[in-house]
VOLUMPA-829162 format. One record per residue (C-alpha): residue number from 1; residue in three letters; z, x, y. Coordinates in steps of 0.05 Angstrom, whole numbers, padded with zeros to 5 digits. Example, Ala and Ser with C-alpha at 12.3 -4.5 7.8 and 13.67 -1.06 7.14 Angstrom:
% residues 2
+-----+------+--------+--------+--------+
!  nr ! rest !      z !      x !      y !
+-----+------+--------+--------+--------+
!   1 !  ALA !  00156 !  00246 ! -00090 !
!   2 !  SER !  00143 !  00273 ! -00021 !
+-----+------+--------+--------+--------+
This chain:
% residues 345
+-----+------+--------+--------+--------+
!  nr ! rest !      z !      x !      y !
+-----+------+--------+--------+--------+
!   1 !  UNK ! -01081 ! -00348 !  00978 !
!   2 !  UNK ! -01103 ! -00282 !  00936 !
!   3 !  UNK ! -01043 ! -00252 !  00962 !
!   4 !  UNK ! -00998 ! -00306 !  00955 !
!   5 !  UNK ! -01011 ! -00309 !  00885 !
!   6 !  UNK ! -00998 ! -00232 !  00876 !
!   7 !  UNK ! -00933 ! -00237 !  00910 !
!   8 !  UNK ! -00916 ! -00292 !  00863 !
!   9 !  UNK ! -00934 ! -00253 !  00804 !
!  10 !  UNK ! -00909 ! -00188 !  00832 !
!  11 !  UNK ! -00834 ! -00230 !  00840 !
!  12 !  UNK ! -00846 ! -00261 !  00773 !
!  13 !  UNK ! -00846 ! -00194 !  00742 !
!  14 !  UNK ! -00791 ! -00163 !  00780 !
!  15 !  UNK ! -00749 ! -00224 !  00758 !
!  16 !  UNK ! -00771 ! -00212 !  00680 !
!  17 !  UNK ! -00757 ! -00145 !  00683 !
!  18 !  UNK ! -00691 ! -00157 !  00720 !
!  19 !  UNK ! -00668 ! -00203 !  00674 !
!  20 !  UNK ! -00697 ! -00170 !  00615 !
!  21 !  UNK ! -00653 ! -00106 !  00641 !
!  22 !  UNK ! -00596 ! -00142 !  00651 !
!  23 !  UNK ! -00603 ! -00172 !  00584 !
!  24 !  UNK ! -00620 ! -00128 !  00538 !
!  25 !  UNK ! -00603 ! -00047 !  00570 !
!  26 !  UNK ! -00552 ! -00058 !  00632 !
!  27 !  UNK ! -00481 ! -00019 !  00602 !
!  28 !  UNK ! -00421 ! -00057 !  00585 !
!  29 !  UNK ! -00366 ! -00026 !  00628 !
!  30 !  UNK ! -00290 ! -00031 !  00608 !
!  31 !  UNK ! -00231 !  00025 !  00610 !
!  32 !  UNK ! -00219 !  00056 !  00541 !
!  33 !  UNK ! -00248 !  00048 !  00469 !
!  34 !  UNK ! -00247 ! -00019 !  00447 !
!  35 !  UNK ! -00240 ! -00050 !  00368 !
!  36 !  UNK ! -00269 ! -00111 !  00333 !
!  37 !  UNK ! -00274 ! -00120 !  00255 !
!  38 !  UNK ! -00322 ! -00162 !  00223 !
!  39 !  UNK ! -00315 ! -00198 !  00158 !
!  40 !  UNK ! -00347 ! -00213 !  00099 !
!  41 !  UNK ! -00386 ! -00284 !  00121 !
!  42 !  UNK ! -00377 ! -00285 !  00196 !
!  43 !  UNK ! -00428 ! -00315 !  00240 !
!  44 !  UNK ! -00468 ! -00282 !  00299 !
!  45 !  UNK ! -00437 ! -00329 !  00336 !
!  46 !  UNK ! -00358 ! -00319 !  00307 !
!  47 !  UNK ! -00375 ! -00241 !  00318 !
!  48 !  UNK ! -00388 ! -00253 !  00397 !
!  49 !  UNK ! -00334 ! -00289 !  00410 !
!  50 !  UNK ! -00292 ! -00221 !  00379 !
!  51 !  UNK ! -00334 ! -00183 !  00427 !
!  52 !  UNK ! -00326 ! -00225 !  00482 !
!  53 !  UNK ! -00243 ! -00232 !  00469 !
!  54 !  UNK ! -00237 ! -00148 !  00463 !
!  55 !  UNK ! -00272 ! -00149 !  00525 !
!  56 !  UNK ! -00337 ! -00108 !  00508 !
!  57 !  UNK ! -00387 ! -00155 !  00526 !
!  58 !  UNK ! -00400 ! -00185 !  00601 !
!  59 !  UNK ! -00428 ! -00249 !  00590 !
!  60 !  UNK ! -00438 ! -00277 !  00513 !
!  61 !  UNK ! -00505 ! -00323 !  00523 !
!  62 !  UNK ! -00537 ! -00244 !  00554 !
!  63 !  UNK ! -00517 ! -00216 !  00484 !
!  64 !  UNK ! -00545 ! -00274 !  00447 !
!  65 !  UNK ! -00607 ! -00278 !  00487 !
!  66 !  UNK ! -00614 ! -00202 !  00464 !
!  67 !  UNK ! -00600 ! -00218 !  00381 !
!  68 !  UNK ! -00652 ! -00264 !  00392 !
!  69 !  UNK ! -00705 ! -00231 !  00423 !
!  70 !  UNK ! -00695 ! -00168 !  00382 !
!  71 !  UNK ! -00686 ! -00207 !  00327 !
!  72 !  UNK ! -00608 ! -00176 !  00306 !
!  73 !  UNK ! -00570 ! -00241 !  00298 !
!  74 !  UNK ! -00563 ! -00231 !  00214 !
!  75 !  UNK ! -00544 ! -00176 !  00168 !
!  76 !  UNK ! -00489 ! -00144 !  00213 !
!  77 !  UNK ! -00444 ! -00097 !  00170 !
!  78 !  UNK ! -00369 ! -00119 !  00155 !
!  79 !  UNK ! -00323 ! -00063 !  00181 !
!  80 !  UNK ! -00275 ! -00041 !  00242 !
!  81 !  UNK ! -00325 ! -00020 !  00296 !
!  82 !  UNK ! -00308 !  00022 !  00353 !
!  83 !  UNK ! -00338 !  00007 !  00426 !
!  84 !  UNK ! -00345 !  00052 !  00480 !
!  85 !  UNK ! -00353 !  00038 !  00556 !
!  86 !  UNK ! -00435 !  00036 !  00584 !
!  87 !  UNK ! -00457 !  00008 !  00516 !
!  88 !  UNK ! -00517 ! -00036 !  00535 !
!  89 !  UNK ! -00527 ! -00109 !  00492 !
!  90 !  UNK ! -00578 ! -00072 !  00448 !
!  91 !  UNK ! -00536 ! -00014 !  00432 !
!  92 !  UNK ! -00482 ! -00059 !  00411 !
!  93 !  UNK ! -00530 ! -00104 !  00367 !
!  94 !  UNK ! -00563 ! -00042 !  00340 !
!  95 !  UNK ! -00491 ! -00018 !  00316 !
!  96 !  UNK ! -00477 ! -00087 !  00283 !
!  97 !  UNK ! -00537 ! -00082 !  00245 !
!  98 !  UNK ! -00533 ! -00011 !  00217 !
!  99 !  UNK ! -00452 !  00007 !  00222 !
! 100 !  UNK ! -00461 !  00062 !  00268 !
! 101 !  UNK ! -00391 !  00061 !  00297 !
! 102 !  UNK ! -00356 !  00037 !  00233 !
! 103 !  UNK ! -00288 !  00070 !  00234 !
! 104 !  UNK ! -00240 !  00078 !  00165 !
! 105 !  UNK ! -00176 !  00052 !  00172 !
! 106 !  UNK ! -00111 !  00092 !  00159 !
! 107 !  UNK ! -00072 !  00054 !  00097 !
! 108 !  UNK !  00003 !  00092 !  00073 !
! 109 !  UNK !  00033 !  00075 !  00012 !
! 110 !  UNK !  00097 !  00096 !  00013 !
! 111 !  UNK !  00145 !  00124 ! -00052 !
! 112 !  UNK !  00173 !  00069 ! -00095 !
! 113 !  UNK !  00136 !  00008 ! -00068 !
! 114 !  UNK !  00111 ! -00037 ! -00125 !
! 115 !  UNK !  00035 ! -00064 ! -00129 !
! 116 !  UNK !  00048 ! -00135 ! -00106 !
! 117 !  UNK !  00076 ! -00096 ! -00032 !
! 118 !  UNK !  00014 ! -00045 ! -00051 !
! 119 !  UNK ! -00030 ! -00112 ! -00042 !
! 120 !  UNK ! -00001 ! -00141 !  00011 !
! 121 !  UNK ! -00006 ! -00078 !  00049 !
! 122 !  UNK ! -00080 ! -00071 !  00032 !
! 123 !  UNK ! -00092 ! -00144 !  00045 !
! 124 !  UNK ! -00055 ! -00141 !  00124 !
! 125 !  UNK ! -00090 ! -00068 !  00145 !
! 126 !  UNK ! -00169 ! -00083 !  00103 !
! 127 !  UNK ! -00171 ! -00160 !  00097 !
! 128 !  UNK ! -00178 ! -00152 !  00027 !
! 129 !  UNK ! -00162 ! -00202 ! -00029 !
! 130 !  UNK ! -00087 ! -00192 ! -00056 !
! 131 !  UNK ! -00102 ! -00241 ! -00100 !
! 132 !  UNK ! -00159 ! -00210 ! -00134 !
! 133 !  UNK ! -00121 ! -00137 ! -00127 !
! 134 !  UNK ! -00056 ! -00174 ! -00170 !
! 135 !  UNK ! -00110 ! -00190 ! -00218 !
! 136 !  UNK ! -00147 ! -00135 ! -00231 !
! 137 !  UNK ! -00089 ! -00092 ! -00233 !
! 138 !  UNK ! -00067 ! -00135 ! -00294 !
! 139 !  UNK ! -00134 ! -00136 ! -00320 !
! 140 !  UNK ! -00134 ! -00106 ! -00394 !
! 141 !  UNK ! -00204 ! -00092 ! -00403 !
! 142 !  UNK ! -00208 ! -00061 ! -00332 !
! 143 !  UNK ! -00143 ! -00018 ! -00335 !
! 144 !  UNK ! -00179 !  00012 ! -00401 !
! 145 !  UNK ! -00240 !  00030 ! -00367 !
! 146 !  UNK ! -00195 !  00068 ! -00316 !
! 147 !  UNK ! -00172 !  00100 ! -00382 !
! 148 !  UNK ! -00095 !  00081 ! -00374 !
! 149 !  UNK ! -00056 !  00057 ! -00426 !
! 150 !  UNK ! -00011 !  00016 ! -00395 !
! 151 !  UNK !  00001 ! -00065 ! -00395 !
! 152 !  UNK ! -00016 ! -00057 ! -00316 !
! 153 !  UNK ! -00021 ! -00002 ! -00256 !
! 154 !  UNK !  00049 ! -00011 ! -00241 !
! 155 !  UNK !  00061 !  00069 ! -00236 !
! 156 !  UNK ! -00002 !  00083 ! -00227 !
! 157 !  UNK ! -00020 !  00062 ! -00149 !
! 158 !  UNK ! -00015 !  00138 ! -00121 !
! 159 !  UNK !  00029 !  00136 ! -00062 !
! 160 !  UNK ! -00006 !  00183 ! -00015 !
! 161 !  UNK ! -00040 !  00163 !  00054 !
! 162 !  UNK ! -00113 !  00134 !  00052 !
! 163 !  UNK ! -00177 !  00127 !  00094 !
! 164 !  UNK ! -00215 !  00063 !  00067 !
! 165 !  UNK ! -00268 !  00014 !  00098 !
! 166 !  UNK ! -00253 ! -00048 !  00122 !
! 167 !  UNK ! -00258 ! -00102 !  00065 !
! 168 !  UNK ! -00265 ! -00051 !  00014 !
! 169 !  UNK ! -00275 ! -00085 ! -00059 !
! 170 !  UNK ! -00209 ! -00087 ! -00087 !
! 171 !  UNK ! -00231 ! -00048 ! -00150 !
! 172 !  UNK ! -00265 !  00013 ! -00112 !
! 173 !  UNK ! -00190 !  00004 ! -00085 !
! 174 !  UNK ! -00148 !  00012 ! -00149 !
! 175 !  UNK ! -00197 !  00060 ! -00175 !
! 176 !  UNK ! -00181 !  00114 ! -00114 !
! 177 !  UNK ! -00104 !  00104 ! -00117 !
! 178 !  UNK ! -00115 !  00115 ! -00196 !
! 179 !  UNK ! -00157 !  00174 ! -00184 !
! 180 !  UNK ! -00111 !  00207 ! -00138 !
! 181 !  UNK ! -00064 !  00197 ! -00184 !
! 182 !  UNK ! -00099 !  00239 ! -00243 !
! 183 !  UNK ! -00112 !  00296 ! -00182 !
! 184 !  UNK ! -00031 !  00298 ! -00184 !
! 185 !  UNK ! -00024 !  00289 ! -00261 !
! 186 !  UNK ! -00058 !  00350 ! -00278 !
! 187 !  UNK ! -00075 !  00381 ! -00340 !
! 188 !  UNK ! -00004 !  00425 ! -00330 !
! 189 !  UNK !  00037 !  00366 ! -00321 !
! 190 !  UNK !  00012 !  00336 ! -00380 !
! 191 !  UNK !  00017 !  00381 ! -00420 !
! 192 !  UNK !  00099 !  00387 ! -00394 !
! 193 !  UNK !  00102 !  00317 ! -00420 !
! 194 !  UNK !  00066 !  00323 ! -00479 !
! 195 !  UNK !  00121 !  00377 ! -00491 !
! 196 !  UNK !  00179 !  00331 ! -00484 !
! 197 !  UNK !  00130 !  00282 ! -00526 !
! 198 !  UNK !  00134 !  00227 ! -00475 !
! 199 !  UNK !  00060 !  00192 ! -00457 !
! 200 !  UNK !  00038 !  00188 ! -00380 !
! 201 !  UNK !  00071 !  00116 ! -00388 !
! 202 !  UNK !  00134 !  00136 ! -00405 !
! 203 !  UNK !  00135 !  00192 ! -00357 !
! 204 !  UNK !  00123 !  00148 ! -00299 !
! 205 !  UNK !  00172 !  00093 ! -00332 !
! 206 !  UNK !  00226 !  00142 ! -00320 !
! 207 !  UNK !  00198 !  00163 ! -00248 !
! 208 !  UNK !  00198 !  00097 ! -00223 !
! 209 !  UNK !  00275 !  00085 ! -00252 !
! 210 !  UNK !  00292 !  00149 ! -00213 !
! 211 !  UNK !  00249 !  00135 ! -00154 !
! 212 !  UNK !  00289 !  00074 ! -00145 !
! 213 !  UNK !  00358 !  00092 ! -00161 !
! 214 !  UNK !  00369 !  00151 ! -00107 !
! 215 !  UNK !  00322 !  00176 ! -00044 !
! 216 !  UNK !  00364 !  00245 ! -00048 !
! 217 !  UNK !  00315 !  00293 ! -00069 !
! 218 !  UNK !  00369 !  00341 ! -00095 !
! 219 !  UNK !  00390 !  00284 ! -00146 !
! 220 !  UNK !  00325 !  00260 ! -00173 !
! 221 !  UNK !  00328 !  00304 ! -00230 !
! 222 !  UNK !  00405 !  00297 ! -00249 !
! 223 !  UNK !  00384 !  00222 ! -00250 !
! 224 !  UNK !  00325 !  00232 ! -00296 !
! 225 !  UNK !  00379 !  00278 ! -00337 !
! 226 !  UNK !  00428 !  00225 ! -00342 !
! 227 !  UNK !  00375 !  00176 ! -00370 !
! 228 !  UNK !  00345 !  00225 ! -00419 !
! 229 !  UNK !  00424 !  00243 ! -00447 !
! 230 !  UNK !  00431 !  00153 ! -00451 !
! 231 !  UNK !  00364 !  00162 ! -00493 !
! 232 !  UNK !  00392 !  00215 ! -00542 !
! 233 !  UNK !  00451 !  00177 ! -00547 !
! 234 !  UNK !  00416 !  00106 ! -00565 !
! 235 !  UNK !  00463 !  00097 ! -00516 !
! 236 !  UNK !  00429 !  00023 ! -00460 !
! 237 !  UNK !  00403 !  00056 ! -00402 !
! 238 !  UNK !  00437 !  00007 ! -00362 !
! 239 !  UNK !  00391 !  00015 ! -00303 !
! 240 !  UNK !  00410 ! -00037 ! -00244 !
! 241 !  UNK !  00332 ! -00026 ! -00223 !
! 242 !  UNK !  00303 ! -00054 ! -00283 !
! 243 !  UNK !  00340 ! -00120 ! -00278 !
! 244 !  UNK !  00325 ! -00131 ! -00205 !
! 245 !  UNK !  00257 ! -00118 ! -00220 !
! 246 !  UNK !  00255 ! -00173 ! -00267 !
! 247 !  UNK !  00283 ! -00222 ! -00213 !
! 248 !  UNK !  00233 ! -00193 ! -00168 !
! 249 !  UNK !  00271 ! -00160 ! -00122 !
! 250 !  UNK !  00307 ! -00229 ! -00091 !
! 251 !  UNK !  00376 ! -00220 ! -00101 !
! 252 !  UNK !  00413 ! -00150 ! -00065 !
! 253 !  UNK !  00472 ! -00163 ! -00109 !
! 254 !  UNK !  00459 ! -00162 ! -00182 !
! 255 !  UNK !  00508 ! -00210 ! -00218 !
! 256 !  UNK !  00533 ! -00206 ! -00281 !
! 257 !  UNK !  00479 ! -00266 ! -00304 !
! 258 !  UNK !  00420 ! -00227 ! -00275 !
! 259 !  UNK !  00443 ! -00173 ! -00323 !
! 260 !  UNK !  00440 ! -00210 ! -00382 !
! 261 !  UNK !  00374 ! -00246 ! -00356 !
! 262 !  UNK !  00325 ! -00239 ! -00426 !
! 263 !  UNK !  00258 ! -00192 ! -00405 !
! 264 !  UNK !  00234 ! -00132 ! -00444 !
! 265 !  UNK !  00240 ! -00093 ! -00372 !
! 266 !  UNK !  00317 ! -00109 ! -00370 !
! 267 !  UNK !  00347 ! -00049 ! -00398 !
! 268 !  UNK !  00427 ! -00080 ! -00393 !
! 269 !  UNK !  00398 ! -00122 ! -00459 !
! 270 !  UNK !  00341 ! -00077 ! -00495 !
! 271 !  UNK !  00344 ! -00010 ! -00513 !
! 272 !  UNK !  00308 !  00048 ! -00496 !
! 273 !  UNK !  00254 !  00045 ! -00441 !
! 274 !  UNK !  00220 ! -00015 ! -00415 !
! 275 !  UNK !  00147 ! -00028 ! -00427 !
! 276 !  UNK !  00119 ! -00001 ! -00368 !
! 277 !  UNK !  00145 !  00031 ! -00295 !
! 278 !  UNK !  00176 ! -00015 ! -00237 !
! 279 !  UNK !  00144 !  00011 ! -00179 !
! 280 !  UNK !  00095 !  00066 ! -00161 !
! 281 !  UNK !  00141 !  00132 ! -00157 !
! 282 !  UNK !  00121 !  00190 ! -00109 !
! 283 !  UNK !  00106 !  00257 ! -00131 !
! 284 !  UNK !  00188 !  00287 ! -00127 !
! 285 !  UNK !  00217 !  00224 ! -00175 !
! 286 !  UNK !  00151 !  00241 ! -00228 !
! 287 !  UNK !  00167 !  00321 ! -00229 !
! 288 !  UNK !  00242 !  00298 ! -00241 !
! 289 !  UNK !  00221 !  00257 ! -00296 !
! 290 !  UNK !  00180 !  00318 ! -00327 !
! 291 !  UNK !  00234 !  00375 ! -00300 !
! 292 !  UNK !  00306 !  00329 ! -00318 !
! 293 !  UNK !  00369 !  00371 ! -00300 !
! 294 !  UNK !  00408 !  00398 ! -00360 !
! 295 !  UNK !  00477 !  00367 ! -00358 !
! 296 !  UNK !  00521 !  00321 ! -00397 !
! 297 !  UNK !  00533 !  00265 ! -00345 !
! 298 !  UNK !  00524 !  00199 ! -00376 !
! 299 !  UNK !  00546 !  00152 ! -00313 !
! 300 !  UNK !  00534 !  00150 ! -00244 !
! 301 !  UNK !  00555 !  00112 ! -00184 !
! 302 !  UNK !  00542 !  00111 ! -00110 !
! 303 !  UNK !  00593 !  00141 ! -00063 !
! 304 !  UNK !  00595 !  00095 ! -00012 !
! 305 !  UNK !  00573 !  00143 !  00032 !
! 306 !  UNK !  00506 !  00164 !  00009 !
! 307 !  UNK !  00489 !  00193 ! -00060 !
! 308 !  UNK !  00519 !  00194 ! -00130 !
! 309 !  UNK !  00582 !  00213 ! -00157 !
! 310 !  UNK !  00563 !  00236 ! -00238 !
! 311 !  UNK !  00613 !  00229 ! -00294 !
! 312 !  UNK !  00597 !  00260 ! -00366 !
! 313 !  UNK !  00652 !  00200 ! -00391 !
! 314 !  UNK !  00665 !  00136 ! -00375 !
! 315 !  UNK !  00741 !  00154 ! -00361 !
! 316 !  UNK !  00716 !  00200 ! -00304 !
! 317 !  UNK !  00668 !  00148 ! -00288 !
! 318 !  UNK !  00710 !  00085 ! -00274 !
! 319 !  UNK !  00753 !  00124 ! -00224 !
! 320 !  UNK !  00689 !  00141 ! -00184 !
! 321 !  UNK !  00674 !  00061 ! -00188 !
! 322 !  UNK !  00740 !  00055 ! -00153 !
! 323 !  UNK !  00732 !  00104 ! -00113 !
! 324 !  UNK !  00670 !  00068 ! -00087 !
! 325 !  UNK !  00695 !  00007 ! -00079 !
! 326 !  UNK !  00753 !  00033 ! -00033 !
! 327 !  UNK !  00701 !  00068 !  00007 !
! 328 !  UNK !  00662 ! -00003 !  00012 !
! 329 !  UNK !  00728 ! -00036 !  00030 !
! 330 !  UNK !  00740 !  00005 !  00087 !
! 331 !  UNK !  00668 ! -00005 !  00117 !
! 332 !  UNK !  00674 ! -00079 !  00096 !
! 333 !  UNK !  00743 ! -00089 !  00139 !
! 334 !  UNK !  00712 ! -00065 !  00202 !
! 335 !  UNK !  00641 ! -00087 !  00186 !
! 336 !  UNK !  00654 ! -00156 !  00163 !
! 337 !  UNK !  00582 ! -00155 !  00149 !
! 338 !  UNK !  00569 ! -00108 !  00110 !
! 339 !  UNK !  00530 ! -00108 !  00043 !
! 340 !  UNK !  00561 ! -00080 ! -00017 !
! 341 !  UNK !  00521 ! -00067 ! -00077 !
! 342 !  UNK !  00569 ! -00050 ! -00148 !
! 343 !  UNK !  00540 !  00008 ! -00197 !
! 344 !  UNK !  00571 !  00001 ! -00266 !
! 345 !  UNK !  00541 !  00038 ! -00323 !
+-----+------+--------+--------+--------+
């Protein structure tokens, strides 16, 4: 009976310890690393079924027998985790609770983009809140405690390639692109525009014109020339940019309503520069802006066939606009398709 009982207990034990092994230490196997984010507010039970679904975990009621018993079913950090093959139940728990594996996540901003596509970018790779990024970036009192003098950051969102947690706050957010941003603007290039008495505003005003007028690098700064002589001149900058950036960027044709459509940042109607940049320029349209080409081109128009032809009259200038449009003819009659976009300044 003595020994019956001992056997019983013996295979009691070797059952708890089994299960207790099987539970709690016996690895996870699966080929390669495997991913799972978790968000601000998730459950224990919304974050196993992302474990379970990437295919870390074997079995999910073993992993929630574990969070239970060593008490790991609550303050799990938010971020993109990173799994590796022959992690056991605790060691994946244990990493939930104090972001071992938390990996950054690789955001690029390209040249030119403006902070509405800067959001949505941010909100699709960190699960951010676009909403709340709009906002802020609009946000007098907090674009003054960035110490930019500006109605908003448009201009100011430093494209550059960044390594940022998942679910970031949005203002840690603004502040880095900002702050990259100043690393560029250095105390030399300042002091360039404060020679050609133009504010960092202004400077990146004209950047983001340039930045979205040409993509040749070798014109940037005849473009940025060409503005600067319409300046001197009083003369409307007549930038096609400005008024699509007043209808948002919905239209690839401007017409010759959009152009007259009444906004401070529509340069066919006001004069001088608008109030503020209309995109986020990279680093070759802002040292065009500070470095403009000497010349006496007024006018510019697209060949047709990539880049500019520049005219110093508006004689010389209308016969490139023909030009262009013969060029756009001929790729219209055997591309019936084909866009055409008409640059008259």
């Amino acid at each position: 009976m003595k020994q019956g009982i001992r056997m019983s207990i013996y295979i009691l034990l070797v059952v708890v310890t089994g299960a207790g092994y099987l539970v709690l230490f016996a690895p996870n196997m699966f080929e390669g690393d495997r991913f799972i984010v978790v968000s601000r507010g998730e459950s224990f039970s919304q974050v196993i079924d992302s474990l379970q679904k990437a295919g870390v975990i074997r079995n999910r009621i073993m992993i929630r027998m574990a969070g239970e018993v060593l008490n790991l079913t609550t303050r799990m950090q938010i971020g993109k985790y990173r799994f590796r093959s022959g992690m056991s139940n605790r060691d994946i728990l244990q990493d939930l609770r104090e972001g071992r594996t938390i990996e950054m996540i690789t955001v690029v901003i390209p040249e030119g983009v403006r902070t509405s596509w800067v959001a949505h970018r941010f909100s699709q790779k960190l699960g951010i809140d676009s909403a709340r990024f709009m906002a802020l970036a609009a946000d007098t009192h907090f674009i003054a405690g960035l110490g930019v003098h500006a109605p908003t950051l448009e201009g100011y969102l430093f494209p550059e390639t960044y390594k940022m947690y998942w679910q970031g706050d949005e203002s840690d957010i603004l502040k880095e692109l900002v702050r990259q941003f100043r690393i560029f603007f250095n105390d030399s290039l300042q002091r360039v525009a404060a020679r050609r008495g133009l504010t960092t505003t202004e400077v990146l005003t004209v950047a983001s014109i340039v930045e979205a007028e040409t993509s040749v690098d070798s014109e940037r700064a005849v473009v940025a020339g060409v503005y600067y002589n319409r300046l001197k001149k009083h003369m409307l900058l007549q930038a096609d940019p400005t008024a699509d950036y007043v209808l948002n960027g919905k239209v690839h044709q401007l017409s010759d309503e959009d152009l007259r459509r009444p906004s401070p940042y529509n340069t066919y109607r006001n004069p001088g520069l608008p109030p503020g940049p209309i995109n986020n320029p990279g680093k070759a349209s802002i040292l065009a802006a500070l470095n403009p080409k000497k010349h006496r081109y007024l006018f510019f128009v697209a060949t047709g066939e990539g880049g500019h032809t520049f005219s110093a009259t508006f004689a010389q200038h209308r016969l490139a606009v023909q030009r262009y449009r013969s060029v756009i003819r001929t790729k219209s009659s055997s591309a019936p398709n084909a866009g055409m976009k008409d640059e008259n300044r």
